[in-house]
Biopython code that builds the backbone (N, CA, C, O; Angstrom):
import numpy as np
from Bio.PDB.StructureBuilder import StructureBuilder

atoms = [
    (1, "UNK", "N", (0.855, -1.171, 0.000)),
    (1, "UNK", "CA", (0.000, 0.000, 0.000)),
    (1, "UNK", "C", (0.901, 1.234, 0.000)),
    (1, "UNK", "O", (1.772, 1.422, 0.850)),
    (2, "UNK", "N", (0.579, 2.222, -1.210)),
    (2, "UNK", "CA", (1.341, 3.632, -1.037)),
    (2, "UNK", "C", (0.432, 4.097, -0.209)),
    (2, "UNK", "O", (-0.790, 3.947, -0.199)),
    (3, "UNK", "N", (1.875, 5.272, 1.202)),
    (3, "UNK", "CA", (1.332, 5.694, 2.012)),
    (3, "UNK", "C", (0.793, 7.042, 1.192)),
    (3, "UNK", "O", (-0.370, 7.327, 1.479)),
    (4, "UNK", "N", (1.368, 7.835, 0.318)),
    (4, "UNK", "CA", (1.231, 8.458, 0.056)),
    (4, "UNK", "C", (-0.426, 8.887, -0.625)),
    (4, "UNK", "O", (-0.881, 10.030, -0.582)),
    (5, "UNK", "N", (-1.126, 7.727, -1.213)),
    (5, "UNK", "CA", (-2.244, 7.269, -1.685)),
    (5, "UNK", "C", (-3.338, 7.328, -0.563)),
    (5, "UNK", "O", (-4.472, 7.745, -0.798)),
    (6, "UNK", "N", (-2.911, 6.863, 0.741)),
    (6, "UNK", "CA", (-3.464, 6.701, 1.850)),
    (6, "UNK", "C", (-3.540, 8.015, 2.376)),
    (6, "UNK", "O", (-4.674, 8.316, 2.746)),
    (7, "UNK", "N", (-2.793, 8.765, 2.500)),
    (7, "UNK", "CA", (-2.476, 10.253, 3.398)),
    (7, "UNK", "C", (-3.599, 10.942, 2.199)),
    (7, "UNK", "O", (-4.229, 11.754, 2.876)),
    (8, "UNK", "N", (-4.107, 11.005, 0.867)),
    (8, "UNK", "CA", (-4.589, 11.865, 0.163)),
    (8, "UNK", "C", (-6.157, 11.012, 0.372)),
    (8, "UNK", "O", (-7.295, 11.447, 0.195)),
    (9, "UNK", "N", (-5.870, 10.167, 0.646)),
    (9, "UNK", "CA", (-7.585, 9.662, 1.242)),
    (9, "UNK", "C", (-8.054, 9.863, 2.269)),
    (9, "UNK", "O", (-9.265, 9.984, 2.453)),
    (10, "UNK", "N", (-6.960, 9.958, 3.363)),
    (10, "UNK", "CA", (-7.389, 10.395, 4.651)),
    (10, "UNK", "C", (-8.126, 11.798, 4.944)),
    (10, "UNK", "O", (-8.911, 12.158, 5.821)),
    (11, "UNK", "N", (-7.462, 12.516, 3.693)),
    (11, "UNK", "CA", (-7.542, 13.759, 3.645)),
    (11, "UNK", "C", (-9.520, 14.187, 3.514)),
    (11, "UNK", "O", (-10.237, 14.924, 4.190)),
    (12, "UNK", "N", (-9.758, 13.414, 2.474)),
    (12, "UNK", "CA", (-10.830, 13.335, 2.317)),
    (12, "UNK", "C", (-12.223, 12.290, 2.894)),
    (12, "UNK", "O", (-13.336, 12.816, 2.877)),
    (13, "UNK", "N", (-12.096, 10.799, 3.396)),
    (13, "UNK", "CA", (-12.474, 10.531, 4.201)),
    (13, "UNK", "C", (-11.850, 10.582, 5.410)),
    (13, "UNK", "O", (-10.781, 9.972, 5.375)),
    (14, "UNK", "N", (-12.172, 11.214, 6.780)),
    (14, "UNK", "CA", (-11.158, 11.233, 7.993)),
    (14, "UNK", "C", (-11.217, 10.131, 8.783)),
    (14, "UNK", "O", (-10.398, 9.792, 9.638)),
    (15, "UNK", "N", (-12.808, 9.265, 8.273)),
    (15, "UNK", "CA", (-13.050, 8.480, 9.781)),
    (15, "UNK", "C", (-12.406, 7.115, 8.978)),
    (15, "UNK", "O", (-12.863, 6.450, 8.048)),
    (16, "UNK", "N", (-11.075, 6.992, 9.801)),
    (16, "UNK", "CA", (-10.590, 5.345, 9.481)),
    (16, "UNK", "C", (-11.376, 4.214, 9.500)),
    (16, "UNK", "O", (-10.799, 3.192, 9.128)),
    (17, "UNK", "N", (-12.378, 4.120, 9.784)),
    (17, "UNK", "CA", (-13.250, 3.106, 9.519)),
    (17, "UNK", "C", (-14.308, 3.228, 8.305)),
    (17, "UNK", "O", (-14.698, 2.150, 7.858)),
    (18, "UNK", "N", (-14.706, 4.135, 7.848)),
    (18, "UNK", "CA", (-15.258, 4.480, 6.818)),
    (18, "UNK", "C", (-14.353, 4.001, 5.476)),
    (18, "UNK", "O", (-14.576, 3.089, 4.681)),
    (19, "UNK", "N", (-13.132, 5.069, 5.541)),
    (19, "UNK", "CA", (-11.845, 4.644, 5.249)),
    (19, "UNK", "C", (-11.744, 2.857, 4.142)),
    (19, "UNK", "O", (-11.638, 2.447, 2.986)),
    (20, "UNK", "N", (-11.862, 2.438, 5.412)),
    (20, "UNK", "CA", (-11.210, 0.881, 5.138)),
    (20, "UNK", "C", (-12.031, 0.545, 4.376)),
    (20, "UNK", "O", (-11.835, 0.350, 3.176)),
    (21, "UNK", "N", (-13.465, 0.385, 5.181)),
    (21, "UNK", "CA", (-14.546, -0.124, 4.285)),
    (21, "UNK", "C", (-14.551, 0.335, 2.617)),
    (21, "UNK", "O", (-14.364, -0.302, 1.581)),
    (22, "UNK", "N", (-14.824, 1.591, 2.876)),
    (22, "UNK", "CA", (-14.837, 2.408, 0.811)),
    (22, "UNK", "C", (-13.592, 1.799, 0.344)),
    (22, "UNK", "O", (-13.655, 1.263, -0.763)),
    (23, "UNK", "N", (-12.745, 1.779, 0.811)),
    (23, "UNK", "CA", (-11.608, 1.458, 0.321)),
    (23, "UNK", "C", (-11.453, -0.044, -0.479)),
    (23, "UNK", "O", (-11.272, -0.300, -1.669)),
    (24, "UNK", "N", (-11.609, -0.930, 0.738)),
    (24, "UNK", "CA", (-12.052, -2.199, 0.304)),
    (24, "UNK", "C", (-12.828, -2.922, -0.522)),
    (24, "UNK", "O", (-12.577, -3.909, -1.215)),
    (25, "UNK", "N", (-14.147, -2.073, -0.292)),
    (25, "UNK", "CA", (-15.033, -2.458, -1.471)),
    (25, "UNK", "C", (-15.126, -1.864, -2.793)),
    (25, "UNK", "O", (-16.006, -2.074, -3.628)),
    (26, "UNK", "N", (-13.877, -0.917, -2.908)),
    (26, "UNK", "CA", (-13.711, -0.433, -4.442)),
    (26, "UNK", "C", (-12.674, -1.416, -4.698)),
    (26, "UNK", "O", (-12.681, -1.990, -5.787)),
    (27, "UNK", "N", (-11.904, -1.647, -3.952)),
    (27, "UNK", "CA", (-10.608, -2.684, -4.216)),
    (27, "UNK", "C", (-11.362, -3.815, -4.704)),
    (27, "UNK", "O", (-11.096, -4.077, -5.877)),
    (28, "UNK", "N", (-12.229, -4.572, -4.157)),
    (28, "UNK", "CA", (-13.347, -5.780, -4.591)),
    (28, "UNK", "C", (-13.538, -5.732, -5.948)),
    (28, "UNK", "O", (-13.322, -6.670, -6.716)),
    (29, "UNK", "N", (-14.056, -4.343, -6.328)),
    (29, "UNK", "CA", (-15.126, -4.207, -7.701)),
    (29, "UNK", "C", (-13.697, -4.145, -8.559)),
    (29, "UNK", "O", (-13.640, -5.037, -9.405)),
    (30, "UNK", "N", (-12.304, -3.100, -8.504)),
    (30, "UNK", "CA", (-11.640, -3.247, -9.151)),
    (30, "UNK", "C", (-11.334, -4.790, -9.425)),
    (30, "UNK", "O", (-11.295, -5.056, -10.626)),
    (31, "UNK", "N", (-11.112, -5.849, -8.572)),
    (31, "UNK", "CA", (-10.613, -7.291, -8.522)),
    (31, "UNK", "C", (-11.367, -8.176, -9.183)),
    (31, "UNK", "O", (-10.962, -9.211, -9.712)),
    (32, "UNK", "N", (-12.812, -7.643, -9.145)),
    (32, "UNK", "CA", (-13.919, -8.488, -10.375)),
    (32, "UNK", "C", (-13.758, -7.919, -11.628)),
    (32, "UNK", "O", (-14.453, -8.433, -12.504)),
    (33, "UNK", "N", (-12.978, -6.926, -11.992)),
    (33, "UNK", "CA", (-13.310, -6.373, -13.497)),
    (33, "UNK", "C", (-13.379, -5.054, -13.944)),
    (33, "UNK", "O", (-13.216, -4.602, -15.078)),
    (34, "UNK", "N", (-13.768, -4.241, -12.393)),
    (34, "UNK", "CA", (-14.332, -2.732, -13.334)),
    (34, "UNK", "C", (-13.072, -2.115, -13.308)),
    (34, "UNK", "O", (-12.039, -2.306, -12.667)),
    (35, "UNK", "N", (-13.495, -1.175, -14.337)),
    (35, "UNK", "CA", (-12.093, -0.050, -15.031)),
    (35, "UNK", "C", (-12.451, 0.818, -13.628)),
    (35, "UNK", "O", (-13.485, 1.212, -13.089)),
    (36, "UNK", "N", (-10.857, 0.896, -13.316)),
    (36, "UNK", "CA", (-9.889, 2.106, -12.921)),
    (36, "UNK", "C", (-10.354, 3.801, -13.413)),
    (36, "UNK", "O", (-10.281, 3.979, -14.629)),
    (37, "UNK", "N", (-10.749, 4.850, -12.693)),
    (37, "UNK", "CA", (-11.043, 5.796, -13.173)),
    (37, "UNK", "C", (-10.172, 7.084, -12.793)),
    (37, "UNK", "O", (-10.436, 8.284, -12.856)),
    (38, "UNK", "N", (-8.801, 6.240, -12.287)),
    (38, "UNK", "CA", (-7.392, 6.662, -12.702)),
    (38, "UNK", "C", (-6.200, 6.284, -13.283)),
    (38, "UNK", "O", (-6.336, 5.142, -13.722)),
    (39, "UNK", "N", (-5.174, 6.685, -13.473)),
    (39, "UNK", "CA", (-3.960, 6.115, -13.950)),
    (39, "UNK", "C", (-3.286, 5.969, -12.657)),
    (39, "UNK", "O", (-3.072, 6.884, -11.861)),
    (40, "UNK", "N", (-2.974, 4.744, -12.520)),
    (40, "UNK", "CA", (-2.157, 4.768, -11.080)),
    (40, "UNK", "C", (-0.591, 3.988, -11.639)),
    (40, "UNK", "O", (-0.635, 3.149, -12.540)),
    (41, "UNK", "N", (0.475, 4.308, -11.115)),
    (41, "UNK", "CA", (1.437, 3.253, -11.183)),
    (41, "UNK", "C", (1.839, 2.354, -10.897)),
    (41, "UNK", "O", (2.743, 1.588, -11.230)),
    (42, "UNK", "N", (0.672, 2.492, -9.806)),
    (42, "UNK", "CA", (0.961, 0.555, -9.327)),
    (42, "UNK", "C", (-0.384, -0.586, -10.018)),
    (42, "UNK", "O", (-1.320, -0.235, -10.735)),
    (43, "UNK", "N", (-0.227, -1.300, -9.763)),
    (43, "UNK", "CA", (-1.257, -2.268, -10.626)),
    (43, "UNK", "C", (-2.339, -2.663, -8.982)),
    (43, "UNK", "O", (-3.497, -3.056, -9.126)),
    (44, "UNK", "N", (-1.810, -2.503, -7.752)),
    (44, "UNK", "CA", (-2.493, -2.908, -6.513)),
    (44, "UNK", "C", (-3.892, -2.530, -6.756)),
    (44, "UNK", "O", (-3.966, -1.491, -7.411)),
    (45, "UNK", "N", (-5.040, -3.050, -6.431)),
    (45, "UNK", "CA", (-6.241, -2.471, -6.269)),
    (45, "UNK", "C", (-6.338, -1.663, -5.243)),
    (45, "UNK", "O", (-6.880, -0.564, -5.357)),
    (46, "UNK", "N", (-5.778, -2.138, -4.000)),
    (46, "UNK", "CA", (-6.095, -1.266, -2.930)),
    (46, "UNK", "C", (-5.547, 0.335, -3.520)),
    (46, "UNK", "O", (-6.262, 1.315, -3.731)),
    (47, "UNK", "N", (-4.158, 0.227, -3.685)),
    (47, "UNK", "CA", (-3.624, 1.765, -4.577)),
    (47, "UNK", "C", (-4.591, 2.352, -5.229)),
    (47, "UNK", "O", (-4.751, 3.539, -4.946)),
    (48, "UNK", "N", (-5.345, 1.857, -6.078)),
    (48, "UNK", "CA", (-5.930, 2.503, -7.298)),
    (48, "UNK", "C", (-7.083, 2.621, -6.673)),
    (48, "UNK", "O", (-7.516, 3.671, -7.147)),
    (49, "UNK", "N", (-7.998, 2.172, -5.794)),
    (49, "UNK", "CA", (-8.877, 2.976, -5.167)),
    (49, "UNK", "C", (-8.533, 3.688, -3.915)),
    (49, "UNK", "O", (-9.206, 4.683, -3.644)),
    (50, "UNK", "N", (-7.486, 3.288, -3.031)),
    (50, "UNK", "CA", (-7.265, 5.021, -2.213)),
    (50, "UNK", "C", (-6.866, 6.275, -3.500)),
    (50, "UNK", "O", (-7.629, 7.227, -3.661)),
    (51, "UNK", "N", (-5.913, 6.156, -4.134)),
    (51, "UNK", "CA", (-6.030, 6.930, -5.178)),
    (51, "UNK", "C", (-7.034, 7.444, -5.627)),
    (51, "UNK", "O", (-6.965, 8.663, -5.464)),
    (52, "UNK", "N", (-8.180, 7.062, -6.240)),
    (52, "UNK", "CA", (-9.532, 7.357, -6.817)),
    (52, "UNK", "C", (-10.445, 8.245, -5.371)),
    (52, "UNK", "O", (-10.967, 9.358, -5.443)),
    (53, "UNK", "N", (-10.414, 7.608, -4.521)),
    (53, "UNK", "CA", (-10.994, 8.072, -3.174)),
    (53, "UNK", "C", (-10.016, 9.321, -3.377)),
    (53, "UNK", "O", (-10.451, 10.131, -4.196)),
    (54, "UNK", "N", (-8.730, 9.659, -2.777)),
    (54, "UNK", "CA", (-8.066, 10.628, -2.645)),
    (54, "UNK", "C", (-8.457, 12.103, -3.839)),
    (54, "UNK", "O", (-8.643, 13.287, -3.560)),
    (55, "UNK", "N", (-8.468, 11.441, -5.099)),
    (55, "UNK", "CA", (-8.809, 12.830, -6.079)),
    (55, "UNK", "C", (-10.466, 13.069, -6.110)),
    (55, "UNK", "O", (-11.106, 13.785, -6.880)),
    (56, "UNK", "N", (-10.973, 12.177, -4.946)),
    (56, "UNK", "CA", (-12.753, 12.889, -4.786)),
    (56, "UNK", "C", (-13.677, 11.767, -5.640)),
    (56, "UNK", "O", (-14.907, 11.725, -5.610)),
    (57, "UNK", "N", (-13.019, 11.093, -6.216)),
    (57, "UNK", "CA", (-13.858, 10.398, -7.301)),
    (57, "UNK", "C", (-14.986, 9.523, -6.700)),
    (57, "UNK", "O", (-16.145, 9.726, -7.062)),
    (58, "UNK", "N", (-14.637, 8.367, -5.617)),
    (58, "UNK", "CA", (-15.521, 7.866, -5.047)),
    (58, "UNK", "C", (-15.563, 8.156, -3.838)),
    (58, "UNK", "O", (-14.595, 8.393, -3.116)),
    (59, "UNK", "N", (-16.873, 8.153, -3.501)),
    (59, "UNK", "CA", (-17.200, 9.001, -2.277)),
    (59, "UNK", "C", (-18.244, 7.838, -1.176)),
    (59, "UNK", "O", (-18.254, 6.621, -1.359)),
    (60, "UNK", "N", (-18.844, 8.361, -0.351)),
    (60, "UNK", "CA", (-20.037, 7.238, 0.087)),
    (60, "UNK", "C", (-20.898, 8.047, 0.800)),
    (60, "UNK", "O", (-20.720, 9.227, 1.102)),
    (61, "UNK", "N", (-22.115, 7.133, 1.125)),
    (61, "UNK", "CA", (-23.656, 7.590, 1.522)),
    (61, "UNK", "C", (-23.887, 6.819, 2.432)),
    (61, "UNK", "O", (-23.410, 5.690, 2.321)),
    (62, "UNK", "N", (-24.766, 7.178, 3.760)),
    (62, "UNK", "CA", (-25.398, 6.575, 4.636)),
    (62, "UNK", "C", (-26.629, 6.492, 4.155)),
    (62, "UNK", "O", (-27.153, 7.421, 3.540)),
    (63, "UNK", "N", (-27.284, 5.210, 4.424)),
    (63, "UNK", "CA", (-28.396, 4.961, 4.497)),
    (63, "UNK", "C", (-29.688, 5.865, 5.300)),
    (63, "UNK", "O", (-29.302, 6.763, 6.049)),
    (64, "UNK", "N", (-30.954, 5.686, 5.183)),
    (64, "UNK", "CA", (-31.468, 6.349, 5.617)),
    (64, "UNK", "C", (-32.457, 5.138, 6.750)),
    (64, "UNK", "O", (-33.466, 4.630, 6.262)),
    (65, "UNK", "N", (-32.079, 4.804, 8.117)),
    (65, "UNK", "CA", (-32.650, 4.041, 8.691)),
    (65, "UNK", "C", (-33.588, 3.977, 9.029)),
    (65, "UNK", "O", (-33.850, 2.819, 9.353)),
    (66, "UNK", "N", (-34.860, 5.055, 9.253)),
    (66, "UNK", "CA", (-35.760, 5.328, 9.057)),
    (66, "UNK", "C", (-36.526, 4.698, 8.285)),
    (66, "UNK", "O", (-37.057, 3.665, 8.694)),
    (67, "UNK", "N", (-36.746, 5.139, 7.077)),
    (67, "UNK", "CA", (-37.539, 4.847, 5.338)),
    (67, "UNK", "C", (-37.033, 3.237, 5.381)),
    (67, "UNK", "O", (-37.795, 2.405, 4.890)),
    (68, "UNK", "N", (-35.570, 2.728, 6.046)),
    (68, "UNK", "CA", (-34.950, 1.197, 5.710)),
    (68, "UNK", "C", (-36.265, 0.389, 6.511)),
    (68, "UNK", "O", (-36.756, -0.701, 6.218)),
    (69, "UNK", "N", (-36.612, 1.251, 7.532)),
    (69, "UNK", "CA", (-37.670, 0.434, 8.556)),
    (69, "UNK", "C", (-39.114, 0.530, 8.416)),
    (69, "UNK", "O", (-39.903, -0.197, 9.019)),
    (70, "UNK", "N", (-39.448, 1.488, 7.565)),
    (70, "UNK", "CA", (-40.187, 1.354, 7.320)),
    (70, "UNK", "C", (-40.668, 0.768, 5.749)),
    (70, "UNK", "O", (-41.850, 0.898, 5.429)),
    (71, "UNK", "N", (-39.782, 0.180, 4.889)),
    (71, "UNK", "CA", (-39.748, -0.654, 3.810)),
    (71, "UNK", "C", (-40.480, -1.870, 4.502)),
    (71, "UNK", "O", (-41.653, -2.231, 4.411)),
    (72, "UNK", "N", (-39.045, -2.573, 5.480)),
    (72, "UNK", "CA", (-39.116, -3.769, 5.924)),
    (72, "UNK", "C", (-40.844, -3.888, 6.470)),
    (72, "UNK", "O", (-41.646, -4.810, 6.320)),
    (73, "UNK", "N", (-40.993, -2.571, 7.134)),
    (73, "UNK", "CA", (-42.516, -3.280, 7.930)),
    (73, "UNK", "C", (-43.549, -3.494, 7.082)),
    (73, "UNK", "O", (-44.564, -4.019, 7.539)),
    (74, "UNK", "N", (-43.484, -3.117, 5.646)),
    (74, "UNK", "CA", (-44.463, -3.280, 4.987)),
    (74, "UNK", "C", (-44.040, -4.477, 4.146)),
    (74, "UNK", "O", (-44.899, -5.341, 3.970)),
    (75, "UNK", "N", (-43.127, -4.609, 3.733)),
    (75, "UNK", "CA", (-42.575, -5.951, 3.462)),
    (75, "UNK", "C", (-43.343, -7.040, 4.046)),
    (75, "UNK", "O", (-44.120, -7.724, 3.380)),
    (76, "UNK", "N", (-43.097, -7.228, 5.475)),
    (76, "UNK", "CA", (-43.449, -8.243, 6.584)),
    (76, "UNK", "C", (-45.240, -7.582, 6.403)),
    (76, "UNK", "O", (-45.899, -8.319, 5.669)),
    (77, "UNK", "N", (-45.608, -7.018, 6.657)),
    (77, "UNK", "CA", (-46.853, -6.977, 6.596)),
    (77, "UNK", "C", (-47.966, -7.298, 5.266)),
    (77, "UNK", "O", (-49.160, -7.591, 5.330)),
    (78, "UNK", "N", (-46.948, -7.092, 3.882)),
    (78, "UNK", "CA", (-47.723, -7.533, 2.784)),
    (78, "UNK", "C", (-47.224, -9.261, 2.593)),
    (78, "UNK", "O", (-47.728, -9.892, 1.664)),
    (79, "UNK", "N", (-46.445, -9.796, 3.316)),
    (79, "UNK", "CA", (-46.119, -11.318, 3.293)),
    (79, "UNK", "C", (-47.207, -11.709, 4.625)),
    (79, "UNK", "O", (-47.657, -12.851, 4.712)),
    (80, "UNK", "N", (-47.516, -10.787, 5.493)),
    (80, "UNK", "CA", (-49.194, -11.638, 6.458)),
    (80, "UNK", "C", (-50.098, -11.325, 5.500)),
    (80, "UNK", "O", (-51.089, -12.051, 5.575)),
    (81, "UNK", "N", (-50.134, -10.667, 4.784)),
    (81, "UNK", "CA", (-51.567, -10.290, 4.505)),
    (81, "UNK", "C", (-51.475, -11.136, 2.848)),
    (81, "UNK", "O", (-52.583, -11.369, 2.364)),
    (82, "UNK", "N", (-50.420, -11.519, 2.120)),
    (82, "UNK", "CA", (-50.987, -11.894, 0.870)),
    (82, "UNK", "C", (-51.405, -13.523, 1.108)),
    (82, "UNK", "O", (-50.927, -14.375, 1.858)),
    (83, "UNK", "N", (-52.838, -13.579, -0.156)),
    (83, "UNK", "CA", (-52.943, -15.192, 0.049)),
    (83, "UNK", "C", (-52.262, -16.418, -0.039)),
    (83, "UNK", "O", (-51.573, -16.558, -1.049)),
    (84, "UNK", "N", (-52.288, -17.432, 0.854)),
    (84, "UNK", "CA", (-51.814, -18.396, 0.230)),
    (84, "UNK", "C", (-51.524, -18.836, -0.939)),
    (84, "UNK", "O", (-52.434, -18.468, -1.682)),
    (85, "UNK", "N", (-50.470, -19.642, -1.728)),
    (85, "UNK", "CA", (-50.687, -20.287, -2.980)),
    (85, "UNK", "C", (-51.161, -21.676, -2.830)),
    (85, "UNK", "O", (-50.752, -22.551, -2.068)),
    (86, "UNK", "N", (-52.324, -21.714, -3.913)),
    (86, "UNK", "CA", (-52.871, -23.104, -3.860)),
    (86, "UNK", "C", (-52.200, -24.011, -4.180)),
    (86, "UNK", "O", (-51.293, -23.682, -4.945)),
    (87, "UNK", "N", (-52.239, -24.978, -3.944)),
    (87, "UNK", "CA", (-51.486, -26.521, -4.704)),
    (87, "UNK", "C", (-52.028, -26.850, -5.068)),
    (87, "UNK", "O", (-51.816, -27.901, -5.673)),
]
sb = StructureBuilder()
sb.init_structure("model")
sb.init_model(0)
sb.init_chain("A")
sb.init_seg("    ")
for serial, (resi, resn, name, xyz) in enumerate(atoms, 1):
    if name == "N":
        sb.init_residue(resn, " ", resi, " ")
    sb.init_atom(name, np.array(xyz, "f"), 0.0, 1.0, " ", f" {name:<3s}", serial, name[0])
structure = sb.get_structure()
């Protein structure tokens, strides 16, 4: 891992746990296939997404736990309420 890659991500996400996670799971998607939406010099995934993180490119979102709970209850409530399937 370039530290240097790391110090320009920190910059922009601060919370080291946030951090790891974005980090990781761009490293993932790079490792299945998707294009790089920088030029990096190292071939590492982890590099090439602190890199990408560092120039702003990928960023992240919290959920909204609220609206998440209230999906689920209607979820669970349209699985009591729909009919059986006949056999």
């Amino acid at each position: 891992m370039n530290n240097a890659y790391l110090d320009m991500a920190k910059k922009v996400i601060t919370d080291p746990q946030i951090l790891s996670v974005v980090s990781a799971k761009r490293a993932r998607q790079l490792a299945l296939g998707a294009r790089p939406m920088v030029k990096c010099d190292s071939e590492n995934h982890l590099d090439v997404a602190l890199l990408e993180i560092g120039q702003g490119l990928i960023g992240y979102e919290f959920g909204n736990p609220e609206a998440e709970a209230v999906v689920e209850e209607n979820a669970v409530e349209a699985e009591e309420t729909a009919p059986a399937d006949a056999e």
